[in-house]
N, C-alpha and C positions, 0 to 999 in steps of 0.2 A: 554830842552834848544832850544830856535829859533837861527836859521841859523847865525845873527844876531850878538846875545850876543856870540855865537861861535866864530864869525870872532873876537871878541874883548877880550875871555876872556879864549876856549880851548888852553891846552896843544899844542906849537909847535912842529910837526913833519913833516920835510920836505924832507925827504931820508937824503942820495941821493939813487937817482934810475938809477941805472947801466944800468937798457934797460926797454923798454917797456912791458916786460911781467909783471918785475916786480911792475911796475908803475899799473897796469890792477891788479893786487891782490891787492895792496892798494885801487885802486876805490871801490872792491868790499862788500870792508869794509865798505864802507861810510851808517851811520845808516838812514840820510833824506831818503824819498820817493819822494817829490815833484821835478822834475826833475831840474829847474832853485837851487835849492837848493842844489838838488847835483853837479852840475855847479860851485855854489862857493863853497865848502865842496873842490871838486875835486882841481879847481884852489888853496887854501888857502891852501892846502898840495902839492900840486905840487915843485919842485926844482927847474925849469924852463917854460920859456911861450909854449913851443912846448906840452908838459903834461898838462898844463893846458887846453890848445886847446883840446885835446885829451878827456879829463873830459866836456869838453863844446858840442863836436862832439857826444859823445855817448850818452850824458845826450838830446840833439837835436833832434834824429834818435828815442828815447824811446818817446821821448811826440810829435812825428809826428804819431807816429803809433797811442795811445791815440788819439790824435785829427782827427784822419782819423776812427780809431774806431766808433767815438762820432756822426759825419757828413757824414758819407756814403751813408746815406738813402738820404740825400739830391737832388742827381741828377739823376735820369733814374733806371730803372730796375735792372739794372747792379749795383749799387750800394748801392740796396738789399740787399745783400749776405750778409748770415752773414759771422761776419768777423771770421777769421780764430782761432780756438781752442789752435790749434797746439801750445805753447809758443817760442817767441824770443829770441834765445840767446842777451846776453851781448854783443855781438863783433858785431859788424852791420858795413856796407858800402853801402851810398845810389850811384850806380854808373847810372851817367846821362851824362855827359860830353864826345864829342865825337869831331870828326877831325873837324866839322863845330860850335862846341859851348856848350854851356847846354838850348838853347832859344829850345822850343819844336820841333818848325820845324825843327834843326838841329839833329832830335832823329831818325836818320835811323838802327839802332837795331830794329830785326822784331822778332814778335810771330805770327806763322802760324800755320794753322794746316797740317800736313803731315803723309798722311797714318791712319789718324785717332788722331794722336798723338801730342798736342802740342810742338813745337821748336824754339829756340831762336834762332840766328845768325847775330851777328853783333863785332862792340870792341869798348870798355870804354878807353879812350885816357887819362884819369886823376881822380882814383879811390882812394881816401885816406881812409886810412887805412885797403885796401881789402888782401893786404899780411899777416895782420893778423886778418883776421875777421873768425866769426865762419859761416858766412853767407851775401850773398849780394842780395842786392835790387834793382835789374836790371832795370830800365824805359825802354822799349820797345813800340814799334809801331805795330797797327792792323793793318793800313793802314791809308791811306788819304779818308776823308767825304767828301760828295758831296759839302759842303763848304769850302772845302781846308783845315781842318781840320786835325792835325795830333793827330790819335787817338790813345793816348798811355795808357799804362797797368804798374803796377808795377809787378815786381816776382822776387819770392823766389827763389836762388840756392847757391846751396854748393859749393863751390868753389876745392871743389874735385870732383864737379859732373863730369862726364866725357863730353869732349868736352870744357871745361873751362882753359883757360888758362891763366897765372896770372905772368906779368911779371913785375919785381918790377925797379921805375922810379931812374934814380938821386937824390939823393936829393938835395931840395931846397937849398939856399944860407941862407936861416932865417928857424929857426924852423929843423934842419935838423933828429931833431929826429923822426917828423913827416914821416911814410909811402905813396908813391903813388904809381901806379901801373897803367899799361894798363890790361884790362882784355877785353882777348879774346874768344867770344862763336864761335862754330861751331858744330851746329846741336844738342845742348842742349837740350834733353828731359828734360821736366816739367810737373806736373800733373794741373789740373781744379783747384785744394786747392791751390796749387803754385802762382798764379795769386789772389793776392791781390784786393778785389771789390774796387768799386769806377773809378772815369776816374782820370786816372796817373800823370794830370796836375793839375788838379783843387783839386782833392784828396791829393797830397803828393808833387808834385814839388815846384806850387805855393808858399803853404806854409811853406815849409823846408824854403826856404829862410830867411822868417821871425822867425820863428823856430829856424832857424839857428844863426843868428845873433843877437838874444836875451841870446842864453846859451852860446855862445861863450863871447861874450861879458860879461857874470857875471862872466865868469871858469876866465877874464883876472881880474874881481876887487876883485875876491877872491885870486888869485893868489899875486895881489898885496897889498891886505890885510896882507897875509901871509910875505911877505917881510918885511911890512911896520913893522909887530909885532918882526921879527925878527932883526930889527936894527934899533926899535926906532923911526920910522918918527915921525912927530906933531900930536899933537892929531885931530888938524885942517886936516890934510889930510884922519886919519883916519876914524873920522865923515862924510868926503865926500865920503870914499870908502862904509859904512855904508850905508848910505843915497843910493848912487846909486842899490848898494843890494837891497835896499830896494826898491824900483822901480821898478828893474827887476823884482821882486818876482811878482811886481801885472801887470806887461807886461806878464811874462810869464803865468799868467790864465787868460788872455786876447784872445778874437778869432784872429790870425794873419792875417787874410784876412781883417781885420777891417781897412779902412782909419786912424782913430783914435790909434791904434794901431803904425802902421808905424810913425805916426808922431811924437807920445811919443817917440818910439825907434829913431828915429834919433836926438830927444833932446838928447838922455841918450847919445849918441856918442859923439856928439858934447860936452857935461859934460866929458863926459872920454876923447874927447882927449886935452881939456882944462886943467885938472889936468896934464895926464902925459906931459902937454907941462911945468908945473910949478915943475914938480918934481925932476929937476938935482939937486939942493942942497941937498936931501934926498937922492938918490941916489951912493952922496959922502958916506953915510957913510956904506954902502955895500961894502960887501968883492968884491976885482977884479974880480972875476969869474961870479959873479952872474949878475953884472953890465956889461961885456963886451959882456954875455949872451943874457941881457936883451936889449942893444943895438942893437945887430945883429939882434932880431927877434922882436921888437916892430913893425916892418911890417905888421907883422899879423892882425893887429886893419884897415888897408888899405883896407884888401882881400873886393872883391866885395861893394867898396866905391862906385863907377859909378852906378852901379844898385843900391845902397840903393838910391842914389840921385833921381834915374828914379822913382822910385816906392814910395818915400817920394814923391815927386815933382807931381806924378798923386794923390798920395792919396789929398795933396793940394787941387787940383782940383777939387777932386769928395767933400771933404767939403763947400769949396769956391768958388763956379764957377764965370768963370771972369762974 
């Protein structure tokens, strides 16, 4: 059975889920392999939009690895390497975001070498879901290139590595089921394997974003697929949540550095938040909880609007030029 006829015709089972551990045993159940597909798999069983995020984030972090796998060779020496043997846990946290931003320049977390030995030392001001990851993905800086360049690296650390310290944020006013955390190094030994090939912008950050925003994005119409099945919306709605799956599926085996790429995906948004702008009569006929739920955290579909805009709007450009 495709992803598809799932969303339209699998048995409902949407918890509830008490906490997020137990939410993370259900993902792990999910039979798809293609990652946008466990995306909606995850959202369409979800009980809420903060879990479904949660199924869009994990499912993001696995097909950045994939896609940085596939493209490594692409840029320098460095990028050579083969990529690491070692297997990724399930539980992943890309932390980049720091007291100046997630923009690279603001990535003053350093990898040096001292005494022989690589070490990290810096702190992740905004780390979602690193209090319960089996493992984080630190962006880090070599230093600055004679072109002003901030040369960054990704790495691998345990979040019981010693010197790692993991302290978990307030939560959000939306989504509060979602985890964040500052997470702070201080003289973090790392080995050579630890350090993920490729250059840390162009390799992984870059394209998480789009990455990002593609399995996010399918975890919310599978999530809302799952609603729509459990209380009946129109069939007319659920052809549109269809449809947009259906899109995602061929965005997400799309290269995300593609102009063409970005501008698909900001149609698909634009399509999503058209629907959920038509959705309140449907809606009524959702139990109180799920709806007052679904109110609080429809935000989530917002997160990093400004930058899509930026990087739809350049993509523009590089097809179109004035």
């Amino acid at each position: 059975m495709n992803i598809l006829t799932y969303q339209l015709t699998a048995p409902l089972a949407r918890g509830p889920y008490v906490d997020l551990a137990t939410w993370a045993k259900q993902l792990a159940s999910c039979p798809f392999t293609r990652q946008v597909e466990r995306a909606i798999w995850g959202g369409f069983h979800a009980d809420r939009l903060g879990y479904a995020f949660v199924a869009g984030y994990s499912a993001a972090l696995a097909q950045l690895l994939v896609h940085a796998a596939t493209s490594q060779g692409s840029q320098g020496s460095r990028a050579s390497r083969p990529f690491p043997e070692r297997p990724f846990p399930a539980r992943l946290c890309l932390c980049a975001t720091e007291a100046g931003g997630g923009h690279p320049r603001a990535i003053a977390t350093r990898l040096d070498k001292q005494g022989g030995a690589l070490v990290l030392n810096g702190e992740k001001t905004f780390a979602t879901l690193a209090t319960v990851s089996e493992e984080l993905l630190i962006v880090a800086s070599r230093g600055i290139e004679a072109d002003g360049k901030n040369r960054l690296r990704v790495v691998r650390v345990k979040p019981n590595a010693k010197g790692v310290q993991i302290i978990a944020r307030e939560p959000l006013a939306f989504a509060p089921e979602i985890p964040h955390a500052i997470v702070r190094l201080t003289d973090v030994v790392v080995e050579n394997d630890d350090v993920l090939p490729g250059d840390g912008y162009d390799h992984y950050l870059k394209p998480f974003r789009t990455i990002e925003d593609t399995h996010v994005l399918a975890s919310m119409v599978g999530y809302l697929s799952g609603v729509g099945r459990t209380y009946s919306f129109t069939k007319d709605v659920m052809a549109e949540l269809v449809s947009l799956a259906l899109a995602l599926v061929d965005v997400g085996a799309r290269d995300p550095r593609a102009p063409l790429t970005h501008i698909v995906l900001a149609g698909l948004f634009a399509q999503g938040r058209r629907l959920v702008a038509s959705l309140g009569p449907e809606w009524e006929k959702a139990s109180e909880e799920e709806r007052t739920r679904w109110q609080r955290d429809q935000a989530l579909m917002m997160i990093a609007d400004s930058v899509r805009g930026k990087r739809t709007e350049a993509a523009w450009k590089s097809l179109v030029p004035a």
